[in-house]
N, CA and C atoms as a LAMMPS dump frame, in Angstrom:
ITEM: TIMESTEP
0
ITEM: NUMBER OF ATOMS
588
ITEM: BOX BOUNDS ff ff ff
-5.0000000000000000e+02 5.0000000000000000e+02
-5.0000000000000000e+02 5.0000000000000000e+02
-5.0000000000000000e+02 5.0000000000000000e+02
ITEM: ATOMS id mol type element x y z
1 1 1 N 0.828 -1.206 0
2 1 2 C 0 0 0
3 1 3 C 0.858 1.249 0
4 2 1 N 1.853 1.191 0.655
5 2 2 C 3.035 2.173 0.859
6 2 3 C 3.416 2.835 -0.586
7 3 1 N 4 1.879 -1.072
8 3 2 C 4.498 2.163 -2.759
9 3 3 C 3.304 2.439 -3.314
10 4 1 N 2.022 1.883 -3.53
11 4 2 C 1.141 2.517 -4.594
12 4 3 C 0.4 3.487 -4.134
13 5 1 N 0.591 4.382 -2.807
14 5 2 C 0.691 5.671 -2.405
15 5 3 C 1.344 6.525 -2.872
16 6 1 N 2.918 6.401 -2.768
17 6 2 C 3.832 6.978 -3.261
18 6 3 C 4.11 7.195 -5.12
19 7 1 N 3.295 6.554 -5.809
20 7 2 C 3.886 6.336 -7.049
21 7 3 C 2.644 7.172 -7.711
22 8 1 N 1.3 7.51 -6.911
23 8 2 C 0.685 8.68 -7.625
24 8 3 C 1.125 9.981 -7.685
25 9 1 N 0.738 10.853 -8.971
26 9 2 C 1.371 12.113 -9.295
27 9 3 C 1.343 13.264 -7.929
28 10 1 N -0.017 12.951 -7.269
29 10 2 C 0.168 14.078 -5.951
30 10 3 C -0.182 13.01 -4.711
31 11 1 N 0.836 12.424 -4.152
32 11 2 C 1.17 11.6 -3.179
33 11 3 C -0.034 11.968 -2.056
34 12 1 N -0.612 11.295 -0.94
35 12 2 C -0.971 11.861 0.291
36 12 3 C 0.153 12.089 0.979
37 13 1 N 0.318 13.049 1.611
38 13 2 C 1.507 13.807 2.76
39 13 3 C 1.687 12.889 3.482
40 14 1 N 0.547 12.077 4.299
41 14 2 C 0.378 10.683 5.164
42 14 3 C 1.761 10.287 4.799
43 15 1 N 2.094 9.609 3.793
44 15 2 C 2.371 8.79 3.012
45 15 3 C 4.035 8.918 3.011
46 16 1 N 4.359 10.202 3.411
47 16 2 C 5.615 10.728 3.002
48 16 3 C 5.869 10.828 4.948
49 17 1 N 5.119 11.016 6.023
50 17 2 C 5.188 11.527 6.967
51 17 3 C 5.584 10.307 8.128
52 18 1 N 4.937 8.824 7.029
53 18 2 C 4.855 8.214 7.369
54 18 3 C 6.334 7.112 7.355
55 19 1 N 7.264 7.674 6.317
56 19 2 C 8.209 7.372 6.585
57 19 3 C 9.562 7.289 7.89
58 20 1 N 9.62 7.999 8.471
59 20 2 C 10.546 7.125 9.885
60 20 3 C 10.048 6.539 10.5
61 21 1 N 8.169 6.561 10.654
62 21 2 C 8.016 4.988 11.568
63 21 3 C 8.297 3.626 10.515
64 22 1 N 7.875 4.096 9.573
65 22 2 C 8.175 2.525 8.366
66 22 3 C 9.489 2.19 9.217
67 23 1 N 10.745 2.888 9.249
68 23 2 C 12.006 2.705 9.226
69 23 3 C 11.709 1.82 10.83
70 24 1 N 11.43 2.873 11.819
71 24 2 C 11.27 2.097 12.894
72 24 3 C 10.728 0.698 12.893
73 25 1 N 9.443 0.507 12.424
74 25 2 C 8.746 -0.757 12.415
75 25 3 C 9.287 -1.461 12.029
76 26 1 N 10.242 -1.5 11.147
77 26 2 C 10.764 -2.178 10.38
78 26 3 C 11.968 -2.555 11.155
79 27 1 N 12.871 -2.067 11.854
80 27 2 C 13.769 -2.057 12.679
81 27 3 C 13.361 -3.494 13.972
82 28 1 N 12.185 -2.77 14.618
83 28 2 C 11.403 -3.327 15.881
84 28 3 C 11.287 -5.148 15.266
85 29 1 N 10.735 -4.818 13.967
86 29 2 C 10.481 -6.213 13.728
87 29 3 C 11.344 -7.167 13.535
88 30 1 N 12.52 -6.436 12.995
89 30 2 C 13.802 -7.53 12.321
90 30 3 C 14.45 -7.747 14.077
91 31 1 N 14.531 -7.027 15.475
92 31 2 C 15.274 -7.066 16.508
93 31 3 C 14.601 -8.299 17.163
94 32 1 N 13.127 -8.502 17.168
95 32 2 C 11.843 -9.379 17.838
96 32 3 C 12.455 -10.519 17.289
97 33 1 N 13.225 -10.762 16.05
98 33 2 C 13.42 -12.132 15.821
99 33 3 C 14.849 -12.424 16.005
100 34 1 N 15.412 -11.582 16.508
101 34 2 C 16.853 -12.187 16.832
102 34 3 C 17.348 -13.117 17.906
103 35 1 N 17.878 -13.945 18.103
104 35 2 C 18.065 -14.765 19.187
105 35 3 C 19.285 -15.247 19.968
106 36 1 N 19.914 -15.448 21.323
107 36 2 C 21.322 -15.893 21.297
108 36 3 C 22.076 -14.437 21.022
109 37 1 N 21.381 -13.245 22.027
110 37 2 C 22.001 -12.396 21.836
111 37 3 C 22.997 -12.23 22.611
112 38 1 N 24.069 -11.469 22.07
113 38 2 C 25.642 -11.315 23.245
114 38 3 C 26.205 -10.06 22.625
115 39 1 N 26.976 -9.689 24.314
116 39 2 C 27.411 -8.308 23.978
117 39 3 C 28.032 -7.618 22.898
118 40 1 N 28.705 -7.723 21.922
119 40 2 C 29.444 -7.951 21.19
120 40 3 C 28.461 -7.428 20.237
121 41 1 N 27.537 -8.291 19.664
122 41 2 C 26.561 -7.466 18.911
123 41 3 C 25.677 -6.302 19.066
124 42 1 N 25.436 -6.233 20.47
125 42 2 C 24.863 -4.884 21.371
126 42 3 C 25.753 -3.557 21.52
127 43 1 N 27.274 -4.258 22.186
128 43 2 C 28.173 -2.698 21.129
129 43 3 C 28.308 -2.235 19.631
130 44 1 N 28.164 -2.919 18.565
131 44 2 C 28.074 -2.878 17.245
132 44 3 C 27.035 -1.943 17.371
133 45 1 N 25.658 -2.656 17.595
134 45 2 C 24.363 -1.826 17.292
135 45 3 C 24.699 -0.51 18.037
136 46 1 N 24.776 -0.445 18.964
137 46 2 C 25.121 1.157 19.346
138 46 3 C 26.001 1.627 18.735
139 47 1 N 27.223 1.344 18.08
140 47 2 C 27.814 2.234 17.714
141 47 3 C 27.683 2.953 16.137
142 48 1 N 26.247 1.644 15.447
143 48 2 C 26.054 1.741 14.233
144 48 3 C 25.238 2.782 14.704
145 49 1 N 24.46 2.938 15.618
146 49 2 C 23.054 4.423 15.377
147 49 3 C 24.328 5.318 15.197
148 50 1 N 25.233 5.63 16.559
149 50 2 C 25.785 6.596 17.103
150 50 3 C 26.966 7.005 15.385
151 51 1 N 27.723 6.264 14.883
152 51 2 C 28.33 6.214 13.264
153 51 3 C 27.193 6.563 12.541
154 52 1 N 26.163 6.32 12.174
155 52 2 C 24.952 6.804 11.436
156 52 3 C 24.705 8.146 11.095
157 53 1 N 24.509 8.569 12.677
158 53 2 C 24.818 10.084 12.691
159 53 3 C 25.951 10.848 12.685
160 54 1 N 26.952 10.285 13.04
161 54 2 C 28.228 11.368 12.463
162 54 3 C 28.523 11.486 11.605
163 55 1 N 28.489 10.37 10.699
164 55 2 C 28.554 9.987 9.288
165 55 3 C 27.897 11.36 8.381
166 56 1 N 26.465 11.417 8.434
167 56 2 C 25.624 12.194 8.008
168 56 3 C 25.58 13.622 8.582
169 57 1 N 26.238 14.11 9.982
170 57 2 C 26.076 15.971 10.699
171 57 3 C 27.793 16.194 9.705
172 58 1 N 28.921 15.002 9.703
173 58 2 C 29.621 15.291 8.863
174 58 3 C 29.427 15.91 7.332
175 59 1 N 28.777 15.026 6.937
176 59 2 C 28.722 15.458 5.346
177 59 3 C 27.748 16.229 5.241
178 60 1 N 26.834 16.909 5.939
179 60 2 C 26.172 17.98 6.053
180 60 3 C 26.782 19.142 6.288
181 61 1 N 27.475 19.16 7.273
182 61 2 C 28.326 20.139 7.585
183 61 3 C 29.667 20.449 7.084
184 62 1 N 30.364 19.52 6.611
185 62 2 C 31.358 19.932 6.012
186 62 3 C 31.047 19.698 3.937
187 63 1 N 29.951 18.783 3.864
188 63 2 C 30.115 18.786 1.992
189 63 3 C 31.277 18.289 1.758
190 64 1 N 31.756 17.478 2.617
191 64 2 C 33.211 16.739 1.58
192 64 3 C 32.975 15.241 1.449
193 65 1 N 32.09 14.713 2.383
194 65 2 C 31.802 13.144 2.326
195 65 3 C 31.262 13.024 1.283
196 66 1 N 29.76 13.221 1.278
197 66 2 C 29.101 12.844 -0.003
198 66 3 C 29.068 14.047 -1.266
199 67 1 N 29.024 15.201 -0.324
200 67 2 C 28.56 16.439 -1.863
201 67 3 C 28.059 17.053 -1.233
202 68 1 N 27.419 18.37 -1.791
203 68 2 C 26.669 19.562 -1.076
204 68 3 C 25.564 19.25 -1.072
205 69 1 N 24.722 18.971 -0.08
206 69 2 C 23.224 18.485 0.113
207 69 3 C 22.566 19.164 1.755
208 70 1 N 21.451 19.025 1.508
209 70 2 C 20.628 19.154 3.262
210 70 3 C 19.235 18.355 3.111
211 71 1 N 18.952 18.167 4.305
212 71 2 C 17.785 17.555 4.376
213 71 3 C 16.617 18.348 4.664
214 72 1 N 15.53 17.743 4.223
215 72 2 C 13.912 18.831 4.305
216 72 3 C 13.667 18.339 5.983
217 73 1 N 12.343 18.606 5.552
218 73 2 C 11.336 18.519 6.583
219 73 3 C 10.817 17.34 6.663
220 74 1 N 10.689 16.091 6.009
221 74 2 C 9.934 15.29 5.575
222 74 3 C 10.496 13.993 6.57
223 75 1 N 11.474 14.166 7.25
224 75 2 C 11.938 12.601 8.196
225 75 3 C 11.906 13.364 9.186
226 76 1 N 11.193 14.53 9.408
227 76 2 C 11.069 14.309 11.069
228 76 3 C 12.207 15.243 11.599
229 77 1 N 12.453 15.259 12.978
230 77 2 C 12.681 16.009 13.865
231 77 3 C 14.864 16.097 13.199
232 78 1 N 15.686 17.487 13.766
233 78 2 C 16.754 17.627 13.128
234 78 3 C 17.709 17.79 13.892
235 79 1 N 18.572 17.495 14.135
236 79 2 C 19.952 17.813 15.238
237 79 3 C 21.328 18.247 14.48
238 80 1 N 21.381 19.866 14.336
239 80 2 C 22.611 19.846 13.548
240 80 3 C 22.213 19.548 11.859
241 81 1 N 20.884 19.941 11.535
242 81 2 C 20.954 19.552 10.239
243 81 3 C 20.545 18.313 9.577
244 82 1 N 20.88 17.161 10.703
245 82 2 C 20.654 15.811 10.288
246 82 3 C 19.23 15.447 11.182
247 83 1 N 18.165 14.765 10.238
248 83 2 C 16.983 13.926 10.989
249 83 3 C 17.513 12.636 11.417
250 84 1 N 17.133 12.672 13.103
251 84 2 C 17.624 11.522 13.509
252 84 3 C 16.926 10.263 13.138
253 85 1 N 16.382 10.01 12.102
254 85 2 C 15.842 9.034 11.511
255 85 3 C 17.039 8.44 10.815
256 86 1 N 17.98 9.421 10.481
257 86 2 C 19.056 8.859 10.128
258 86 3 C 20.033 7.853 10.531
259 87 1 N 20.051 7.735 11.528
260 87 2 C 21.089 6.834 12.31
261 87 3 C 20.055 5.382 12.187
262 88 1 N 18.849 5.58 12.124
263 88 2 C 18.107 4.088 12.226
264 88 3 C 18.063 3.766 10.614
265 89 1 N 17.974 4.691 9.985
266 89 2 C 18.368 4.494 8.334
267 89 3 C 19.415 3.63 7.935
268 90 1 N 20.474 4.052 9.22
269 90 2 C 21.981 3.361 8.393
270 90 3 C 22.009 1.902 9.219
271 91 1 N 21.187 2.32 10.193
272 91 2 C 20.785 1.153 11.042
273 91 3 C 20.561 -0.294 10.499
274 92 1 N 19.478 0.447 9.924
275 92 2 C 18.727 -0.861 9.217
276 92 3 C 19.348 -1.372 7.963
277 93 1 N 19.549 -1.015 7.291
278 93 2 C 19.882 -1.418 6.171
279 93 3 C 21.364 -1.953 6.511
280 94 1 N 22.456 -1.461 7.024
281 94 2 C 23.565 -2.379 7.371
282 94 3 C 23.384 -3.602 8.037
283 95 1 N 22.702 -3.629 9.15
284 95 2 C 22.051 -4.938 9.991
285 95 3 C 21.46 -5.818 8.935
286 96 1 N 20.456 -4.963 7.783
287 96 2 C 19.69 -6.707 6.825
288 96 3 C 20.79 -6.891 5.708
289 97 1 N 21.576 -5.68 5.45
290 97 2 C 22.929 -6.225 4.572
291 97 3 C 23.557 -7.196 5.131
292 98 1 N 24.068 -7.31 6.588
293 98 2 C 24.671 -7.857 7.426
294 98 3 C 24.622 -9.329 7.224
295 99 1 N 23.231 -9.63 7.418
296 99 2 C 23.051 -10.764 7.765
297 99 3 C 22.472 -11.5 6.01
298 100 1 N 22.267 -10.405 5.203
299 100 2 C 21.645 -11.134 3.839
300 100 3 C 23.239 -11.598 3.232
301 101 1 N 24.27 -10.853 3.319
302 101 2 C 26.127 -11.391 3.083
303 101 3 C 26.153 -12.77 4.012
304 102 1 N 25.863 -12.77 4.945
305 102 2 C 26.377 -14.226 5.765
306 102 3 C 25.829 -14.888 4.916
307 103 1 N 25.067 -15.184 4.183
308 103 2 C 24.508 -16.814 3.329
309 103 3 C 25.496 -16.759 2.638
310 104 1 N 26.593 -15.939 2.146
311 104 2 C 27.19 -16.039 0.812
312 104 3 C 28.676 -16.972 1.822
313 105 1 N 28.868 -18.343 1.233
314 105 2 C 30.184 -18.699 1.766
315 105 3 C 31.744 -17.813 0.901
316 106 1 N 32.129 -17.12 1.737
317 106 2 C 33.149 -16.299 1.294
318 106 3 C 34.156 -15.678 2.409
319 107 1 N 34.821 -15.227 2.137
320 107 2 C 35.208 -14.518 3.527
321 107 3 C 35.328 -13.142 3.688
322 108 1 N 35.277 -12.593 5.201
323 108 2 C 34.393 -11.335 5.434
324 108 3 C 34.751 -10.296 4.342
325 109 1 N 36.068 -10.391 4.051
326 109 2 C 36.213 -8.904 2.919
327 109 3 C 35.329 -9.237 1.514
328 110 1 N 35.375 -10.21 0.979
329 110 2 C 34.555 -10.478 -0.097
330 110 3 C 33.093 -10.478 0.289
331 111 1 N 32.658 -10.61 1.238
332 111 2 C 31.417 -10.688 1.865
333 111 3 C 31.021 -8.966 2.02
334 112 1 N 31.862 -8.449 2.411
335 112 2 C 31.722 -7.272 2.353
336 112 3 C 31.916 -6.211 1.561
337 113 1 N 32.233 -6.58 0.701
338 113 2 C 32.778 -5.424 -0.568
339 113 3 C 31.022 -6.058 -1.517
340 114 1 N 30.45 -7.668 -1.433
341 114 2 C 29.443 -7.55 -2.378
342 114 3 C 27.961 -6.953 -1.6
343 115 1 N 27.829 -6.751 -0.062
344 115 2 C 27.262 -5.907 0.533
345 115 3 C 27.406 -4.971 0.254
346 116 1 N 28.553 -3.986 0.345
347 116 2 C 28.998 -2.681 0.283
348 116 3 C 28.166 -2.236 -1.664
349 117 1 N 28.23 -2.997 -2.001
350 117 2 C 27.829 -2.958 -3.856
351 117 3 C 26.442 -3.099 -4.156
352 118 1 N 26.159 -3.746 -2.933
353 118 2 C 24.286 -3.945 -3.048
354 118 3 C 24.135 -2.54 -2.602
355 119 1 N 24.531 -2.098 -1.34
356 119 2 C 24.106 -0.647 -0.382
357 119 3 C 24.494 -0.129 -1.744
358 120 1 N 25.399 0.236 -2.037
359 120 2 C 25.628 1.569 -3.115
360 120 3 C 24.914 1.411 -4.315
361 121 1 N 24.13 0.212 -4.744
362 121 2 C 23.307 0.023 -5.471
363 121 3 C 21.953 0.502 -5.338
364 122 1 N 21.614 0.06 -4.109
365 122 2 C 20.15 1.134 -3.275
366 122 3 C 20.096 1.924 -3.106
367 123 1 N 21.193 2.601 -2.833
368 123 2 C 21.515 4.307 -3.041
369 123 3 C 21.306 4.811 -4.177
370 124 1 N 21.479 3.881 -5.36
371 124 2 C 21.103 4.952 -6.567
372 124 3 C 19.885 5.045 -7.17
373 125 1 N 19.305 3.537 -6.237
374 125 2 C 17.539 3.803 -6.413
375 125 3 C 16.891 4.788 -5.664
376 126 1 N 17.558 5.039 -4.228
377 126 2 C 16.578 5.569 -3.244
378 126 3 C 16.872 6.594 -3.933
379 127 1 N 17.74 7.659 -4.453
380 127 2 C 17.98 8.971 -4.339
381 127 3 C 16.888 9.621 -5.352
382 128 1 N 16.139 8.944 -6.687
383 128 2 C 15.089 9.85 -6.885
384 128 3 C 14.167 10.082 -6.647
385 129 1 N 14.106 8.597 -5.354
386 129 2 C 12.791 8.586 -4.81
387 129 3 C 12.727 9.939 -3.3
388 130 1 N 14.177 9.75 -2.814
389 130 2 C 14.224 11.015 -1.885
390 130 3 C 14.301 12.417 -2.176
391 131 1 N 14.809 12.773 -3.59
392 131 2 C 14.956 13.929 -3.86
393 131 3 C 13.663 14.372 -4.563
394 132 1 N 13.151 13.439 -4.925
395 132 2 C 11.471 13.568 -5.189
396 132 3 C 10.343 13.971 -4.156
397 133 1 N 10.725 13.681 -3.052
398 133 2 C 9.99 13.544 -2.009
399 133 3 C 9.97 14.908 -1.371
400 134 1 N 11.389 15.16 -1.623
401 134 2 C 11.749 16.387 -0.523
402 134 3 C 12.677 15.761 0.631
403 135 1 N 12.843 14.561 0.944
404 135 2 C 13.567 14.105 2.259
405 135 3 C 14.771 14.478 2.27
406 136 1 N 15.532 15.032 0.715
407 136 2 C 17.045 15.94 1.474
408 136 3 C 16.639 15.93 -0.407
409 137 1 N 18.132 17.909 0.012
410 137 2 C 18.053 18.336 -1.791
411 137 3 C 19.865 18.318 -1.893
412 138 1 N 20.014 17.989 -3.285
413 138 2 C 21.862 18.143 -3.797
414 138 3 C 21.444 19.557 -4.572
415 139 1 N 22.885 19.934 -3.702
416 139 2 C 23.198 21.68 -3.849
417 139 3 C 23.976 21.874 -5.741
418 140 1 N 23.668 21.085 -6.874
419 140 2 C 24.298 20.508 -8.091
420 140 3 C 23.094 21.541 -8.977
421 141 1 N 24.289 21.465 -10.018
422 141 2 C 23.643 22.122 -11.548
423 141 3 C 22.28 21.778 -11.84
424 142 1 N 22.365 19.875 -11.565
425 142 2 C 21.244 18.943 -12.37
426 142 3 C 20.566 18.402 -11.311
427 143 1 N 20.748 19.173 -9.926
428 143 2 C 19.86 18.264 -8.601
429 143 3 C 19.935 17.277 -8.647
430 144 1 N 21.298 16.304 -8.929
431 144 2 C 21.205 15.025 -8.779
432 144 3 C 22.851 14.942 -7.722
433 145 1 N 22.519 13.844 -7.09
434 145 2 C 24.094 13.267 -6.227
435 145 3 C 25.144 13.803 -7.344
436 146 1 N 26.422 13.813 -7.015
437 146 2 C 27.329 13.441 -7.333
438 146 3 C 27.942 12.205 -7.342
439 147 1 N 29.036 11.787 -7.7
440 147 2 C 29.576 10.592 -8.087
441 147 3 C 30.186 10.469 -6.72
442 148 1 N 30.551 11.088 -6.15
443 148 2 C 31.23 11.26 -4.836
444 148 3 C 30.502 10.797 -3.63
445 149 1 N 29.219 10.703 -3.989
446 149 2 C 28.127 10.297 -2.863
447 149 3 C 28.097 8.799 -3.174
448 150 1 N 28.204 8.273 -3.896
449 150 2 C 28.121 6.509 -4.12
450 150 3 C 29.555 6.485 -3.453
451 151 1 N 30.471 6.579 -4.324
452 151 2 C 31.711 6.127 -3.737
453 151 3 C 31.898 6.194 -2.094
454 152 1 N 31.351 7.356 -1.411
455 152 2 C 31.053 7.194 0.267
456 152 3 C 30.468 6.332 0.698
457 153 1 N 29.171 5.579 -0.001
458 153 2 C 27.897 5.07 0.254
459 153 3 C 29.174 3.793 -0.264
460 154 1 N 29.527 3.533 -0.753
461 154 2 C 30.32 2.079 -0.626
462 154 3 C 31.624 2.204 0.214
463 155 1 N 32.655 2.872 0.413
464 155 2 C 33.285 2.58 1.436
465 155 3 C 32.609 2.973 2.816
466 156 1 N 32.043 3.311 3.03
467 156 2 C 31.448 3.867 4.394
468 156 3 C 30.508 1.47 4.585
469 157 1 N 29.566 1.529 4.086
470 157 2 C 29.166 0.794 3.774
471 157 3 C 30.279 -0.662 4.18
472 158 1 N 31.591 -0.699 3.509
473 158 2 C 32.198 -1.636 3.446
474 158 3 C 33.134 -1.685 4.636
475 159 1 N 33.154 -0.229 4.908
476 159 2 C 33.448 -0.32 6.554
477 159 3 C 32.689 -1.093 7.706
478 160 1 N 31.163 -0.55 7.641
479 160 2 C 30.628 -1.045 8.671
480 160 3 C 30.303 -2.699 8.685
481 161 1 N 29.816 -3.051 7.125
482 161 2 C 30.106 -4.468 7.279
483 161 3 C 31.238 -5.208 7.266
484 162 1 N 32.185 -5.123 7.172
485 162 2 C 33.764 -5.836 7.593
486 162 3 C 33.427 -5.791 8.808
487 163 1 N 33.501 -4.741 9.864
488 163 2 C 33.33 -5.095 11.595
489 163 3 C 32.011 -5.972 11.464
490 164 1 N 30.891 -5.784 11.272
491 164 2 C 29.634 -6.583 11.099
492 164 3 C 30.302 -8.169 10.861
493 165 1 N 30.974 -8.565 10.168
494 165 2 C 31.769 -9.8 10.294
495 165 3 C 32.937 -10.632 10.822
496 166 1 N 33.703 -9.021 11.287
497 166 2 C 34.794 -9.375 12.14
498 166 3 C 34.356 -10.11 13.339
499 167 1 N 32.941 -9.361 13.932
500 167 2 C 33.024 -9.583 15.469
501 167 3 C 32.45 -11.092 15.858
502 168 1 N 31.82 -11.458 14.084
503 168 2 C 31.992 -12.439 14.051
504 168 3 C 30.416 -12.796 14.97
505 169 1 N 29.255 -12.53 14.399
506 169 2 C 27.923 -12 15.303
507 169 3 C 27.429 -13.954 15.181
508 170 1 N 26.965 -13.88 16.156
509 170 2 C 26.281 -15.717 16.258
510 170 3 C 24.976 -15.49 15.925
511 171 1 N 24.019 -14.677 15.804
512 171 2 C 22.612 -14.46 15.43
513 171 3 C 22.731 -14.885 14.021
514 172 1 N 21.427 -15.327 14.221
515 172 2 C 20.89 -14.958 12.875
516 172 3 C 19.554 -14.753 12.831
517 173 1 N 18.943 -14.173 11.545
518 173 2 C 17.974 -13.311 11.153
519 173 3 C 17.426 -13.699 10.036
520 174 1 N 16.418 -14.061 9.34
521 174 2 C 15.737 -14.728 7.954
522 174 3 C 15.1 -12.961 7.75
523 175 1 N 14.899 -12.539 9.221
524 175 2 C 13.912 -11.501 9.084
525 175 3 C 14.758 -10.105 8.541
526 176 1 N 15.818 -10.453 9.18
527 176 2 C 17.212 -9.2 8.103
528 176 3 C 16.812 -9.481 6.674
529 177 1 N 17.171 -10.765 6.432
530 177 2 C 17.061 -10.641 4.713
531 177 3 C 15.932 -10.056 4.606
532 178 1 N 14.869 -10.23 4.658
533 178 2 C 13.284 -10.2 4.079
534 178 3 C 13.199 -8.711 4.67
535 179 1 N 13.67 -7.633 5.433
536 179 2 C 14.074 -6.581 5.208
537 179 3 C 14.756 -6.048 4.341
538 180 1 N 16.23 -6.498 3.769
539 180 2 C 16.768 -6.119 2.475
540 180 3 C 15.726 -5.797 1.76
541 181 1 N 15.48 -7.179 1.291
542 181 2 C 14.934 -7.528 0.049
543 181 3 C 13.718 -6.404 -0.071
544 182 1 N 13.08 -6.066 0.555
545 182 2 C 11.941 -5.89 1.138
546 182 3 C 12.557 -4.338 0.409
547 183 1 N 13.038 -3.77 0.832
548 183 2 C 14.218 -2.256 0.626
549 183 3 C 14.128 -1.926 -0.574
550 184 1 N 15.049 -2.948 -1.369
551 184 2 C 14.994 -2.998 -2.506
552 184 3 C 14.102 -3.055 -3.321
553 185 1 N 12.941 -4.436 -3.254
554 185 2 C 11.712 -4.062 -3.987
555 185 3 C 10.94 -3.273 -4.009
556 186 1 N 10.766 -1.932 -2.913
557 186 2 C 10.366 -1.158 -2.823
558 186 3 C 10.326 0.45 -3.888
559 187 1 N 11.748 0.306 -3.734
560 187 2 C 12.406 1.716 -4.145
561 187 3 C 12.577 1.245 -5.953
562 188 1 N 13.09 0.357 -5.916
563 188 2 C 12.784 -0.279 -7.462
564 188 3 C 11.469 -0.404 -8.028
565 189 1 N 9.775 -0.436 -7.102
566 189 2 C 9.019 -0.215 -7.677
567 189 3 C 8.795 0.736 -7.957
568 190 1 N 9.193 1.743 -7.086
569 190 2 C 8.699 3.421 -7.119
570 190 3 C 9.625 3.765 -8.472
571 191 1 N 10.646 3.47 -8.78
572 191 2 C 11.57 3.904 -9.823
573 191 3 C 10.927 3.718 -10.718
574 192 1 N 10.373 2.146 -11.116
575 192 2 C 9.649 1.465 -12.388
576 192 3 C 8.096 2.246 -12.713
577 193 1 N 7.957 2.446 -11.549
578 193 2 C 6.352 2.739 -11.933
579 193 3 C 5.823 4.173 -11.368
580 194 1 N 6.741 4.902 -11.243
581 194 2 C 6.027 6.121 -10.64
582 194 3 C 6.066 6.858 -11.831
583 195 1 N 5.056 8.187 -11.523
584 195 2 C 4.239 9.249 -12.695
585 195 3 C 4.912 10.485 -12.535
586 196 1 N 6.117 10.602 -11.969
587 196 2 C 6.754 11.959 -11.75
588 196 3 C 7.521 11.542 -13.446
């Protein structure tokens, strides 16, 4: 219902407002199925919100990480520029990357560089769906990212999953993947089928 909200020419606001609880719910649900939890993965997760957001008051504030950009009004409340929806943004999607790389038998750097390639792959779906929206604008000629914003969005990315495998996490999650996936088919429908 979400996507065929979003993919009419004048969206309901609902619809757009309704995005950081999606993120949350979505969060809440993939944590409810985790099991055999240990510390180790509980410092990770904190330090992924707490990296989430520096990541992002950085490249807001300085324009050298990703490119010259800011965020709207549309995710909610702002600290420094950045909606803290953000940190559960990078949240989520590293955690169902996380665990959708463990099926692949490989080892963690290869595991993580084809994570790091999926994320920077979703990045180039989400961004017309966000700059469409209003959820953040690029300060550019053609209002689009720069090339400089993927290349962050994969080493940043290939950072956090290498530790995501170093620490070497004993959980597992069916419900991470089916979040990915879930990510992806989303933003790929809105791409395929929206009327903007």
């Amino acid at each position: 219902m979400g996507a065929l909200g979003l993919i009419q020419k004048q969206p309901d606001p609902l619809f757009i407002t309704l995005i950081p609880f999606i993120i949350l719910i979505s969060i809440a649900v993939m944590l409810t199925t985790f099991r055999n939890w240990d510390m180790r993965f509980i410092y990770y997760l904190v330090f992924l919100l707490f990296a989430g957001y520096a990541v992002e008051y950085y490249g807001v504030s300085t324009k050298k990480l990703f490119g010259d950009y800011s965020y709207g009004d549309a995710l909610g409340w702002k600290v420094g520029g950045v909606p803290l929806i953000m940190s559960f943004m990078w949240f989520m999607l590293i955690i169902s990357a996380g665990f959708t790389i463990r099926t692949f038998k490989s080892n963690a750097i290869i595991r993580s560089l084809i994570g790091a390639g999926a994320l920077m792959l979703l990045d180039m779906i989400i961004e017309p769906f966000a700059v469409h929206f209003g959820l953040w604008e690029w300060k550019t000629e053609n209002g689009l990212p720069p090339n400089q914003n993927f290349y962050a969005w994969f080493l940043l990315s290939f950072g956090f999953l290498l530790l995501f495998n170093l620490i070497r996490v004993k959980l597992r999650s069916d419900m991470g993947i089916l979040v990915f996936l879930l990510n992806i088919a989303f933003f790929l429908f809105f791409v395929l089928f929206s009327r903007y």
